[in-house]
ROGUSE-151687 format. One record per residue (C-alpha): residue in three letters; x, y, z. Coordinates in steps of 0.05 Angstrom, whole numbers, always signed. Example, Ala and Ser with C-alpha at 12.3 -4.5 7.8 and 13.67 -1.06 7.14 Angstrom:
+---------+--------+--------+--------+
: residuo :      X :      Y :      Z :
+---------+--------+--------+--------+
:     ala :   +246 :    -90 :   +156 :
:     ser :   +273 :    -21 :   +143 :
+---------+--------+--------+--------+
This chain:
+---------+--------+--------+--------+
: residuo :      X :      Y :      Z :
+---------+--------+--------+--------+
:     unk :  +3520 :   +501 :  -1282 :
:     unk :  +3553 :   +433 :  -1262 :
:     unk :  +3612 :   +411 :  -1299 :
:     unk :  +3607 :   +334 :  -1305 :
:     unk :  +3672 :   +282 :  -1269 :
:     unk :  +3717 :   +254 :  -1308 :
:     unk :  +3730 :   +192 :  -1325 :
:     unk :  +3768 :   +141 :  -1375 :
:     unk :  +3721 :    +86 :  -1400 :
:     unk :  +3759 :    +12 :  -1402 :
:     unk :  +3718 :    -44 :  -1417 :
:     unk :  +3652 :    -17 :  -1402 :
:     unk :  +3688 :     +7 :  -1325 :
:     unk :  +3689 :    +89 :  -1309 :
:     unk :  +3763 :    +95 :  -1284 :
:     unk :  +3768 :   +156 :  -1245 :
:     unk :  +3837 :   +195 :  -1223 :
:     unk :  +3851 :   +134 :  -1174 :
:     unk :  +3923 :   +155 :  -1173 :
:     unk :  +3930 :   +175 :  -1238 :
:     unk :  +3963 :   +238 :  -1261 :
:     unk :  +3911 :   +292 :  -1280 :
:     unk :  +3906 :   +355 :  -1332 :
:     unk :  +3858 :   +420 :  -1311 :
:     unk :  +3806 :   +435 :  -1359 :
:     unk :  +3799 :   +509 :  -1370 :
:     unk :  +3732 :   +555 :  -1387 :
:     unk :  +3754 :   +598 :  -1443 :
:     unk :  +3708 :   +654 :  -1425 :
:     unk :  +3739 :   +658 :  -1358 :
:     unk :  +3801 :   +617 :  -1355 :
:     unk :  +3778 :   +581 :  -1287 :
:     unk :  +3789 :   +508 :  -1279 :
:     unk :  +3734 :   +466 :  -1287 :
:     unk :  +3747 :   +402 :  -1285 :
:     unk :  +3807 :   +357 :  -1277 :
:     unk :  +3817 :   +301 :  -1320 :
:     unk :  +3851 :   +236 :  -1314 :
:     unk :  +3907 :   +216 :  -1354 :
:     unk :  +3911 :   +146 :  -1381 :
:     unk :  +3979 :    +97 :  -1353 :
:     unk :  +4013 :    +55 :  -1408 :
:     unk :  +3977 :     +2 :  -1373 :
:     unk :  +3905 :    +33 :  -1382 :
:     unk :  +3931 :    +30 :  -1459 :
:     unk :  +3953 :    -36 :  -1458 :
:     unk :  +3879 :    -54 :  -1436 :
:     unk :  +3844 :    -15 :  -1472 :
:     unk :  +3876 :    -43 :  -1530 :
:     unk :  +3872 :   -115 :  -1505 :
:     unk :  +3796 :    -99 :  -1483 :
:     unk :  +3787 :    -84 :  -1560 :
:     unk :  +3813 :   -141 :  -1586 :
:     unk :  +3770 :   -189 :  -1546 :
:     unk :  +3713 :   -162 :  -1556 :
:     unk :  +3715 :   -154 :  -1637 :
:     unk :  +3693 :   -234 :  -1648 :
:     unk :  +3623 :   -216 :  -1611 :
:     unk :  +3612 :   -150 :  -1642 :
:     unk :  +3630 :   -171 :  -1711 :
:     unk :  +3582 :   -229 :  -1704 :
:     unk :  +3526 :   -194 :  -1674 :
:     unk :  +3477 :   -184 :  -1729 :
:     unk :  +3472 :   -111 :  -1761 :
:     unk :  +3401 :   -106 :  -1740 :
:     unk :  +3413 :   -118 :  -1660 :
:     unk :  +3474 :    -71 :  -1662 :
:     unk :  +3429 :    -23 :  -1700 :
:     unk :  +3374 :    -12 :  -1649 :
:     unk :  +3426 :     +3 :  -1595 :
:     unk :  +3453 :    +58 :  -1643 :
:     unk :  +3392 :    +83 :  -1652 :
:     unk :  +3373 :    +77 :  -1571 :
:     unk :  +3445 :   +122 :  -1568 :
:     unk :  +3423 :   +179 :  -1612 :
:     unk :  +3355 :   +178 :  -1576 :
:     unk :  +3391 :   +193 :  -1507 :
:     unk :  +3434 :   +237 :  -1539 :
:     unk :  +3370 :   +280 :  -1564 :
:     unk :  +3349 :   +267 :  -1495 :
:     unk :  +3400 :   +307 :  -1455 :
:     unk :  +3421 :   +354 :  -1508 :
:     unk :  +3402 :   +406 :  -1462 :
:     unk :  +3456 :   +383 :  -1407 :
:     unk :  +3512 :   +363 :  -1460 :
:     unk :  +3514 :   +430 :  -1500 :
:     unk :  +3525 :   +475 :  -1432 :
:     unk :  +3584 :   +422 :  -1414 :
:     unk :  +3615 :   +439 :  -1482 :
:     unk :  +3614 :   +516 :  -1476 :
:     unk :  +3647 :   +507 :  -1415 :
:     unk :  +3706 :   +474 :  -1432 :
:     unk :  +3708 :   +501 :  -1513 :
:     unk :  +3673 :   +562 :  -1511 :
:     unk :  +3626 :   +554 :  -1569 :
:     unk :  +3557 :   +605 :  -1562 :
:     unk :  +3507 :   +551 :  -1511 :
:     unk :  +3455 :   +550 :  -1581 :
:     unk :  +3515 :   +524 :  -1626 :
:     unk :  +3537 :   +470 :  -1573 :
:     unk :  +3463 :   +443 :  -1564 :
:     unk :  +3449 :   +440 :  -1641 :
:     unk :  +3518 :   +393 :  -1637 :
:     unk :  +3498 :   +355 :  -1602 :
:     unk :  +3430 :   +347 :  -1640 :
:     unk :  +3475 :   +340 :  -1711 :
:     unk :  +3512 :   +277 :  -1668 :
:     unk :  +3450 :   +243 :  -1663 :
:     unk :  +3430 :   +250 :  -1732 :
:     unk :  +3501 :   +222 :  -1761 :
:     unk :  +3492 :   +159 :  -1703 :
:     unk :  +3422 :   +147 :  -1732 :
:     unk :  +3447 :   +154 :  -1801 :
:     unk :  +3500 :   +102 :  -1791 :
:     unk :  +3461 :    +58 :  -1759 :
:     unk :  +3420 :    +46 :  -1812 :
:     unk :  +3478 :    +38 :  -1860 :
:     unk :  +3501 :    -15 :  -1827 :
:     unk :  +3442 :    -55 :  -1843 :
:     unk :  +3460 :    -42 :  -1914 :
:     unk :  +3532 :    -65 :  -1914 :
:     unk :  +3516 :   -121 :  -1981 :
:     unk :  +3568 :   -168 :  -2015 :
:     unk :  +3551 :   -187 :  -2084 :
:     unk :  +3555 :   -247 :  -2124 :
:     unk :  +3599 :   -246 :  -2181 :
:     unk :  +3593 :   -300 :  -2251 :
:     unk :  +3637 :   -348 :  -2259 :
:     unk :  +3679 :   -373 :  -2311 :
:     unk :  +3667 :   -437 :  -2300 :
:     unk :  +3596 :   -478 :  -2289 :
:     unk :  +3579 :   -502 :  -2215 :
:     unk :  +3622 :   -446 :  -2188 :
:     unk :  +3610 :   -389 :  -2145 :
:     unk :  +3646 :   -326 :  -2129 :
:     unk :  +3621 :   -290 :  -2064 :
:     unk :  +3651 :   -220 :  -2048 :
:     unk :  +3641 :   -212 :  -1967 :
:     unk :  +3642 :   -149 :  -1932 :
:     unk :  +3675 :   -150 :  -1863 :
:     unk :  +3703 :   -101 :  -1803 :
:     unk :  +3766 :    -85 :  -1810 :
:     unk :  +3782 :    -96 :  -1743 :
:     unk :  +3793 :    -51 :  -1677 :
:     unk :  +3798 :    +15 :  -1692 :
:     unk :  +3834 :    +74 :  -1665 :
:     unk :  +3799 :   +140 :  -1669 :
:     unk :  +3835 :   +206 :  -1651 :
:     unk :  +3793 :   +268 :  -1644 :
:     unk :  +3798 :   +343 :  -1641 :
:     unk :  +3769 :   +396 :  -1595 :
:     unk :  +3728 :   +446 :  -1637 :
:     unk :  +3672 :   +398 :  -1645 :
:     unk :  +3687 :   +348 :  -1597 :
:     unk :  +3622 :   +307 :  -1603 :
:     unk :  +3603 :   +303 :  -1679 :
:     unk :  +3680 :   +296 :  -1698 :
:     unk :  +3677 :   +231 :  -1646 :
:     unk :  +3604 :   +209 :  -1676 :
:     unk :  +3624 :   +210 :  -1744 :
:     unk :  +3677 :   +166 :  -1722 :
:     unk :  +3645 :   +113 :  -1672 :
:     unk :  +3584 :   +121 :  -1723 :
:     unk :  +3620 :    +94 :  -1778 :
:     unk :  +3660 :    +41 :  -1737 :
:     unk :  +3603 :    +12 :  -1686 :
:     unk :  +3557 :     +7 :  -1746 :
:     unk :  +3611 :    -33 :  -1793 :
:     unk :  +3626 :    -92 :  -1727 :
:     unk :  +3683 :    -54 :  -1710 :
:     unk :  +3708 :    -39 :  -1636 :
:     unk :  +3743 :    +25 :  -1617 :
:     unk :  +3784 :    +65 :  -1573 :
:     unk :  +3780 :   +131 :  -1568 :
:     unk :  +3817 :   +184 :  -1549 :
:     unk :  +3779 :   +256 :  -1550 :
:     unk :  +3816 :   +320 :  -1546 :
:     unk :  +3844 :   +334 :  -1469 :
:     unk :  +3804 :   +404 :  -1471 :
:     unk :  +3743 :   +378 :  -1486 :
:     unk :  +3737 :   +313 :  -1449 :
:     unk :  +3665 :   +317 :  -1424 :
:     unk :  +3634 :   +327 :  -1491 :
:     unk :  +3663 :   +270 :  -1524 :
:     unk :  +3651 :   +227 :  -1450 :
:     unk :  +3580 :   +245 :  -1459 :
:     unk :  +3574 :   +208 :  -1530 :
:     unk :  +3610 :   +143 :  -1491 :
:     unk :  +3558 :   +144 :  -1439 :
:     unk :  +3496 :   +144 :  -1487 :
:     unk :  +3529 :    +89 :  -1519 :
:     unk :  +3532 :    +53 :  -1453 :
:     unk :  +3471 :    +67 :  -1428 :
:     unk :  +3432 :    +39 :  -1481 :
:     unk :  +3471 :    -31 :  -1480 :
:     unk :  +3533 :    -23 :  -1512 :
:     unk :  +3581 :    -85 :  -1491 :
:     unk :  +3639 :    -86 :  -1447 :
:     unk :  +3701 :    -62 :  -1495 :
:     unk :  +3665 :    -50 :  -1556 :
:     unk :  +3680 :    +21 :  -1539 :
:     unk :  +3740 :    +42 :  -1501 :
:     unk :  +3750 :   +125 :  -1487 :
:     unk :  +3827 :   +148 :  -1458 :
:     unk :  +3865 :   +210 :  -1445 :
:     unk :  +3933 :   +218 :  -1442 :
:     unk :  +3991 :   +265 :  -1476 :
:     unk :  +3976 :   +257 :  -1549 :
:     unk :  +4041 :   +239 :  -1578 :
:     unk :  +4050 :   +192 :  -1527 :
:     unk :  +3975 :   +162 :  -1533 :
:     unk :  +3974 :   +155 :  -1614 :
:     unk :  +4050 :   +124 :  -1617 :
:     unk :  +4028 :    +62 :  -1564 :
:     unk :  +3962 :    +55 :  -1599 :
:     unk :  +3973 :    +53 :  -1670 :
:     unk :  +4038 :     +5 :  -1662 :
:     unk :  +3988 :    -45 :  -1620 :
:     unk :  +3985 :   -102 :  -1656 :
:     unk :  +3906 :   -102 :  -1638 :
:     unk :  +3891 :    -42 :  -1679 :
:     unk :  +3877 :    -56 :  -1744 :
:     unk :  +3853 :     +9 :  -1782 :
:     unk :  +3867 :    +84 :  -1751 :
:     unk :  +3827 :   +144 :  -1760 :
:     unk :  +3845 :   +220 :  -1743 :
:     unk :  +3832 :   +289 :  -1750 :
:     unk :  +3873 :   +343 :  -1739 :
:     unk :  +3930 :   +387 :  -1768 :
:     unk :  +3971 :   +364 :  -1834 :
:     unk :  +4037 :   +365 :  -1790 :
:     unk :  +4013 :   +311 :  -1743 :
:     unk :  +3975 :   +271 :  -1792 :
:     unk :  +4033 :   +253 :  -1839 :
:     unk :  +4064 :   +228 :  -1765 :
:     unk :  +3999 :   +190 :  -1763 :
:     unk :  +4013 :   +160 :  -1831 :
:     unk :  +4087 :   +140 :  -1815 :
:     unk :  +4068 :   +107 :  -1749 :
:     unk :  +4006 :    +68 :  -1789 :
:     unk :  +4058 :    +45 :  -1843 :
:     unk :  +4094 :     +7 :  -1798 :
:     unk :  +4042 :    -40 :  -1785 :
:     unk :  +4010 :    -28 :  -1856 :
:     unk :  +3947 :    -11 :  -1824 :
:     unk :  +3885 :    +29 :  -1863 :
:     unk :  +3887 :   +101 :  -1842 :
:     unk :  +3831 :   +153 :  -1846 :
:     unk :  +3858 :   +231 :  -1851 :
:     unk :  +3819 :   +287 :  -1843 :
:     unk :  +3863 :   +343 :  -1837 :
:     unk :  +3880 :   +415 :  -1843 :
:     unk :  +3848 :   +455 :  -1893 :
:     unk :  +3847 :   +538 :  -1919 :
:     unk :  +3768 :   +540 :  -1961 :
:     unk :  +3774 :   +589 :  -2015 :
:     unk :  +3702 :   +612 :  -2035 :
:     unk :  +3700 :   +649 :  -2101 :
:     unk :  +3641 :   +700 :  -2106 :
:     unk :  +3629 :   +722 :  -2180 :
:     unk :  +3602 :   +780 :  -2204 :
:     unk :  +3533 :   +750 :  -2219 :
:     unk :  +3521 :   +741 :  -2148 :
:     unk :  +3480 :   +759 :  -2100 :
:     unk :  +3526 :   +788 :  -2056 :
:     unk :  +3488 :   +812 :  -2004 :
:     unk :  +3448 :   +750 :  -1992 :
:     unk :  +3527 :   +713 :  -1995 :
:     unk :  +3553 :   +765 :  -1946 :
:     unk :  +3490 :   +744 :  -1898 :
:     unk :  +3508 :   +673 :  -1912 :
:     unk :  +3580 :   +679 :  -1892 :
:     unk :  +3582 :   +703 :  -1833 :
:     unk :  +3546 :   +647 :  -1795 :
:     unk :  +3597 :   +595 :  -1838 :
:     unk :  +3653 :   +642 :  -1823 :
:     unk :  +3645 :   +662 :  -1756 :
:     unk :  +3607 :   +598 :  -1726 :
:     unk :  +3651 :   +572 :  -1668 :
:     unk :  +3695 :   +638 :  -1672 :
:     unk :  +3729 :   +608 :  -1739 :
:     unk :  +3751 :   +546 :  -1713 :
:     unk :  +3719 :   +502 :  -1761 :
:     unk :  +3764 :   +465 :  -1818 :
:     unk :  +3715 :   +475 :  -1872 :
:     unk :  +3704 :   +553 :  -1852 :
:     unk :  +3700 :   +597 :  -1909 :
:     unk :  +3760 :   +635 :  -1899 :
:     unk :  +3797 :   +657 :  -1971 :
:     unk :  +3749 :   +708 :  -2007 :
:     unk :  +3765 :   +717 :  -2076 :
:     unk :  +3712 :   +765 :  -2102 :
:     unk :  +3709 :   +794 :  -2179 :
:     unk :  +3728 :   +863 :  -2183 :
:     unk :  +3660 :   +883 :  -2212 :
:     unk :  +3627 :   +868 :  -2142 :
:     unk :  +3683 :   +867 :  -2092 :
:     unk :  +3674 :   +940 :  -2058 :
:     unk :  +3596 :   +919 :  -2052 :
:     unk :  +3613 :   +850 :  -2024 :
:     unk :  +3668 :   +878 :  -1968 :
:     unk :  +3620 :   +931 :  -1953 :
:     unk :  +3570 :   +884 :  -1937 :
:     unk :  +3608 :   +825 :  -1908 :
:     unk :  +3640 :   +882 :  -1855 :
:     unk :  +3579 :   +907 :  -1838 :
:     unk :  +3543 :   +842 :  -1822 :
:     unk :  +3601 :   +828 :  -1772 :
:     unk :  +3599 :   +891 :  -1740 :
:     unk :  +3524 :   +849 :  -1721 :
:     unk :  +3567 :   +800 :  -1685 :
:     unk :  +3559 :   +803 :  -1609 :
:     unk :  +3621 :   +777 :  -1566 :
:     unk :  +3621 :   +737 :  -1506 :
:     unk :  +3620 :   +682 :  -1456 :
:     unk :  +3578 :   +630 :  -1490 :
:     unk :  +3542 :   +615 :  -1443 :
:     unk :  +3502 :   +675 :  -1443 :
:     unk :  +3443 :   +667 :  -1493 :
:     unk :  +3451 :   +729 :  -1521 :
:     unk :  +3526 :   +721 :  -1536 :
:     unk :  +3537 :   +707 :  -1620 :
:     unk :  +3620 :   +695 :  -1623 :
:     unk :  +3654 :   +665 :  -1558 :
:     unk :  +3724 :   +664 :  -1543 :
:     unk :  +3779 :   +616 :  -1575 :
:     unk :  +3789 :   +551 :  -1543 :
:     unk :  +3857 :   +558 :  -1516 :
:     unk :  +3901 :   +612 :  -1497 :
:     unk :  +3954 :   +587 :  -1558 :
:     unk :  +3897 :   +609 :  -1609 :
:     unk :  +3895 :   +686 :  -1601 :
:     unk :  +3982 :   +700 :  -1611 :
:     unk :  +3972 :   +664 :  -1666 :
:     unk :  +3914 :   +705 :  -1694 :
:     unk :  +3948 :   +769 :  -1677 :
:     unk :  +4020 :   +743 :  -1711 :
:     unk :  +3973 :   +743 :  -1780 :
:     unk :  +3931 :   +803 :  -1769 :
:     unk :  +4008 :   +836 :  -1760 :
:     unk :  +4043 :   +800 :  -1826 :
:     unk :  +3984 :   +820 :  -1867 :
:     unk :  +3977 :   +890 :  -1850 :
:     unk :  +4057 :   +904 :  -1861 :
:     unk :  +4034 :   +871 :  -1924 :
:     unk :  +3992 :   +925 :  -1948 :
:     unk :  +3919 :   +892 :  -1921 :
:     unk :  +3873 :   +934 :  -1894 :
:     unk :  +3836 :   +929 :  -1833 :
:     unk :  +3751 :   +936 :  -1845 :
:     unk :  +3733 :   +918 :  -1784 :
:     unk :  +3749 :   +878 :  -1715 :
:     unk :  +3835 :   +867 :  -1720 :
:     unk :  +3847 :   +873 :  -1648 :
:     unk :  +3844 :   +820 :  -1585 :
:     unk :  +3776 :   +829 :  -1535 :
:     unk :  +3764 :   +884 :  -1496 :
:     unk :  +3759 :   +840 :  -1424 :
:     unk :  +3830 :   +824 :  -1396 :
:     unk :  +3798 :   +747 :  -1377 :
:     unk :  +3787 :   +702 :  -1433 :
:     unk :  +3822 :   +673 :  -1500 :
:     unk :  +3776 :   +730 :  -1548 :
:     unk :  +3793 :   +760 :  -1609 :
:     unk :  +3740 :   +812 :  -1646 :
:     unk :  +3718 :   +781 :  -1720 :
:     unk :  +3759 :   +807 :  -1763 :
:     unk :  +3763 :   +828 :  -1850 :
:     unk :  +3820 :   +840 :  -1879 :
:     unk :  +3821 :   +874 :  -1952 :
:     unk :  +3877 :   +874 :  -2005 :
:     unk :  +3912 :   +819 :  -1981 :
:     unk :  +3976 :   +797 :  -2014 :
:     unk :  +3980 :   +732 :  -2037 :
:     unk :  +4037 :   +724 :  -2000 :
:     unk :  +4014 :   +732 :  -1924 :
:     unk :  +4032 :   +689 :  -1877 :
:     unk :  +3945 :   +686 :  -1868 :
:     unk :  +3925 :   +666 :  -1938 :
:     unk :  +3981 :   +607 :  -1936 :
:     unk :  +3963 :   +580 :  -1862 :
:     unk :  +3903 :   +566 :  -1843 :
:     unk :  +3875 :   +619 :  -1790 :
:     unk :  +3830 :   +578 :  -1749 :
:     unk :  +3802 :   +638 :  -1717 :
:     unk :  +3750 :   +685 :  -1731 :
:     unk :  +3794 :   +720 :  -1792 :
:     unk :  +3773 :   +733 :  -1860 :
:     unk :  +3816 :   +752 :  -1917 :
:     unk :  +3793 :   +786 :  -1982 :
:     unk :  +3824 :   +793 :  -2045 :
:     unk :  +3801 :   +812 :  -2122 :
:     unk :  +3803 :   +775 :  -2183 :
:     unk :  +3781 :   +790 :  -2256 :
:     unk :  +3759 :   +730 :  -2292 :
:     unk :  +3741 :   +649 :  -2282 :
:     unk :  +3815 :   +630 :  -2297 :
:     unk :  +3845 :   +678 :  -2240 :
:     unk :  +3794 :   +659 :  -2185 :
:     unk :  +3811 :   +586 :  -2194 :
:     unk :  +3890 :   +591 :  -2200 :
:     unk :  +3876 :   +626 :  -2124 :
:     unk :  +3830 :   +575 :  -2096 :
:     unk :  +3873 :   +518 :  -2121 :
:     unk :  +3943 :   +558 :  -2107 :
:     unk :  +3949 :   +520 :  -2033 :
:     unk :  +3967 :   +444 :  -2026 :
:     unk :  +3896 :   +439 :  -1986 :
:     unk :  +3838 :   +409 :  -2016 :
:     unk :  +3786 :   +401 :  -1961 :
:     unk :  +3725 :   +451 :  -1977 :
:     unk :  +3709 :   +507 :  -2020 :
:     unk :  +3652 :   +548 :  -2045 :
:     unk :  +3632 :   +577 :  -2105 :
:     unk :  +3577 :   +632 :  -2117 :
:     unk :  +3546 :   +649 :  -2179 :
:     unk :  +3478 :   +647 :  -2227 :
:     unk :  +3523 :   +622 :  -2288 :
:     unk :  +3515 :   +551 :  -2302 :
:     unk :  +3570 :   +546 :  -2348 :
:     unk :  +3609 :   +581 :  -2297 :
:     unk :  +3582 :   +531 :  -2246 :
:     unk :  +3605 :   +473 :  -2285 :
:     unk :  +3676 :   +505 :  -2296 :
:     unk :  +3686 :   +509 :  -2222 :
:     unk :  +3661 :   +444 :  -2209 :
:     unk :  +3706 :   +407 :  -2262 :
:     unk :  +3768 :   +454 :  -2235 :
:     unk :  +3770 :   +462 :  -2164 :
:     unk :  +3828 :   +419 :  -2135 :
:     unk :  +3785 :   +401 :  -2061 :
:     unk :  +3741 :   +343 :  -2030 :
:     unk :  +3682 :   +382 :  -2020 :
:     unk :  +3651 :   +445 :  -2063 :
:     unk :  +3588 :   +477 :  -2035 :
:     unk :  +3553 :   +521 :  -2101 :
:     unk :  +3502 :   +574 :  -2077 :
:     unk :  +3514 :   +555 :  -2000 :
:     unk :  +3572 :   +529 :  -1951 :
:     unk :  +3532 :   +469 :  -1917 :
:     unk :  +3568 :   +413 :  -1923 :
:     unk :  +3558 :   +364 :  -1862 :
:     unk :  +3496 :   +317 :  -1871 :
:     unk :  +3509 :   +245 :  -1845 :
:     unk :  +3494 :   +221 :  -1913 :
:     unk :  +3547 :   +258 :  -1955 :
:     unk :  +3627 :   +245 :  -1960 :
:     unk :  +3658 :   +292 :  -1925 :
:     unk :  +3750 :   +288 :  -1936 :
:     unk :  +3786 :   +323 :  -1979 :
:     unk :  +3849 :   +317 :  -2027 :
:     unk :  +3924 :   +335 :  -2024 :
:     unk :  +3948 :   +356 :  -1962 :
:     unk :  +3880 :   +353 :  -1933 :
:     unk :  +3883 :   +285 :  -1919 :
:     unk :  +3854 :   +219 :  -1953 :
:     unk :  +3782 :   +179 :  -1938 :
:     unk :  +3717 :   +199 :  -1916 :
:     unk :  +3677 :   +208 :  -1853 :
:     unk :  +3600 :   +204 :  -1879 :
:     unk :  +3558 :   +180 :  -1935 :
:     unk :  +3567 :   +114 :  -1954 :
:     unk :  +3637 :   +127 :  -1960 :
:     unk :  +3643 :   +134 :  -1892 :
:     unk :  +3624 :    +53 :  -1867 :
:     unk :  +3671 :    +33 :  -1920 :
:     unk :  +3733 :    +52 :  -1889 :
:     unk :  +3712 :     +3 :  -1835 :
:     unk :  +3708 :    -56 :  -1885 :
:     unk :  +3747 :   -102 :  -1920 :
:     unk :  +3730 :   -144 :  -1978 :
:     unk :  +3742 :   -216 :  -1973 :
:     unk :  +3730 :   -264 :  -2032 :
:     unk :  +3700 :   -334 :  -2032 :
:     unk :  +3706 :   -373 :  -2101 :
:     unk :  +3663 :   -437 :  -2090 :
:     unk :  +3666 :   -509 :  -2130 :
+---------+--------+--------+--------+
């Protein structure tokens, strides 16, 4: 297939390399180039910025309903040439062709979803003290926004965040991961095409240190929303700080699931491996911490190893391929650094362990590990690969000090028939998100952040469009 050009998107324009210095964009499967992208100037930033800024008054003002139906006309294109998008995506990230469509399909959804909540952003009307007052409590944008994305979903990431922002009055500027550039370039152009004004949204590229410092100390941007690793989002925090601007974190995250012994654990085993191993691992939410009682924990492993022994390997882009490769050639040392700690450790390989058989290509073969100590350099980090740990526990007290033992808090899973044990877990687990009986936790209309080190705010729900507001009160005599 075709890869798409890139571009950079500046007040409604499609700037093109024109000079500009440009990054390759690798095929995972393959490691050939692609496509070559063009790298923003400080001067493309400046404008971007500046583009922005002017064109907040008119998009703040337009009424919720008018900037509704072009959100909705976006998701409909979007829908509309799912079926070009998703190949784009496995080109540059990798991801199995049927996971990369259904993205796209899930970035519709959350653009539909916000566009109706922002027909339902309400003030309220508070009493008085006194007679023949009146105290109004508005509900405004916040401002331009600057929204900093990652690559392993590089179009509902970017959707959650224009979502929330477009549908609040906001503006935006973008900046999508470098490896995936066409993905989230595809989201900008739906938005265009169906009649989004000039600088409402603005999409750049450019070294991301260098990109984030300019942009969050512009005195346009108002709020700042990212997602990405821990490391780089408390840099995120410090830069917002200095402008005391509203930040949105989404970060790292290591989900502990704890299986109980009055689960089904071959219907969980089943159930894991698509949340496990869906975009080879490199998911923040990914199930990746086992902690299974003893009284079902042979059963479980047994079961768990042979459903990913099912798994078939490959370039995504074949139809038939199930796990594709990493999306950058940094990913598989790193996988193969942990695989090493834990087994000196005293884990035990079940099954996978070892990097892909073909010489081209960032793969690594899904892998369980069994009996691993606490203390592994993989059950304190999070993998972001297709690794899974397992480890035993003997009652409700032990499984939680495990799942709660890591200063992440993003998702976490729970499996049992118990109620009461239900409702302990619930009450106890130190994370944003908890998924009981299953591990889907992504529809537009829930919160999805998490706690501690995992960052702060939300990216759906309701709590979603009201990162993008402020509250302003009017007291009338």
């Amino acid at each position: 297939m075709d890869y798409p050009d890139l571009s950079l998107l500046i007040a409604r324009k499609w700037r093109t390399g024109e000079g500009r210095e440009v990054r390759s964009v690798i095929d995972p499967a393959t490691e050939n180039v692609v496509g070559e992208l063009p790298m923003a100037t400080t001067a493309d930033l400046e404008e971007a910025a500046d583009t922005a800024a002017t064109a907040s008054p008119t998009w703040r003002q337009t009424p919720a309903y008018d900037r509704y139906g072009i959100l909705r006309r976006a998701a409909e294109l979007l829908r509309e040439r799912a079926q070009e998008i998703g190949p784009a995506t496995t080109l540059e990230q990798g991801e199995p062709i049927a996971e990369a469509t259904v993205e796209v399909f899930a970035a519709a959804d959350i653009i539909d979803w916000f566009a109706e909540e922002g027909r339902r952003v309400y003030g309220r009307i508070v009493p008085a003290r006194n007679p023949g007052m009146r105290n109004m409590v508005l509900r405004q944008p916040v401002g331009p926004v600057a929204g900093f994305t990652p690559w392993n979903f590089p179009i509902t990431i970017p959707a959650r965040k224009v979502g929330g922002a477009l549908a609040a009055g906001c503006t935006m500027v973008l900046k999508p991961a470098e490896e995936t550039p066409a993905t989230g370039l595809a989201l900008a152009r739906a938005l265009v095409d169906a009649g989004l004004p000039a600088g409402v949204l603005n999409v750049v590229f450019g070294d991301p240190a260098a990109v984030s410092t300019h942009l969050i100390r512009s005195p346009h941007i108002r709020k700042v929303t990212f997602t990405g690793s821990t490391a780089v989002g408390r840099l995120i925090a410090r830069l917002a700080a200095e402008g005391v601007k509203r930040v949105t974190l989404e970060l790292g995250g290591h989900a502990p699931v704890l299986v109980f012994d009055d689960a089904d654990v071959t219907k969980v085993a089943r159930m894991a491996l698509g949340a496990k191993f869906r975009n080879a691992g490199q998911i923040c939410i990914a199930p990746t911490r086992f902690f299974v009682q003893e009284g079902v924990y042979s059963r479980f492993t047994h079961a768990f190893a042979q459903a990913i022994e099912q798994l078939r390997m490959g370039n995504g882009l074949d139809p038939e391929t199930t796990l594709g490769p990493l999306a950058h050639e940094r990913r598989p040392p790193v996988i193969a650094a942990m695989v090493e700690d834990a087994i000196a450790r005293g884990a035990h390989v079940t099954t996978g362990g070892t990097p892909g058989d073909d010489p081209r290509g960032f793969f690594w073969k899904p892998t369980l590990l069994v009996g691993v100590d606490p203390q592994a350099r993989a059950m304190n980090e999070e993998p972001f690969g297709p690794l899974a740990l397992a480890v035993r526990f003997k009652d409700v007290d032990e499984g939680l000090a495990h799942a709660n033992s890591l200063p992440y808090g993003l998702a976490s899973y729970a499996f049992t028939s118990s109620k009461r044990t239900a409702y302990a877990v619930s009450e106890a687990i130190e994370a944003g998100m908890l998924g009981l009986n299953h591990f889907q936790l992504t529809p537009p209309e829930t919160p999805f952040g998490g706690v501690k080190d995992s960052g702060y705010g939300s990216e759906g729900g309701s709590e979603g469009i009201e990162d993008y507001l402020v509250s302003k009160l009017v007291s009338e005599a």
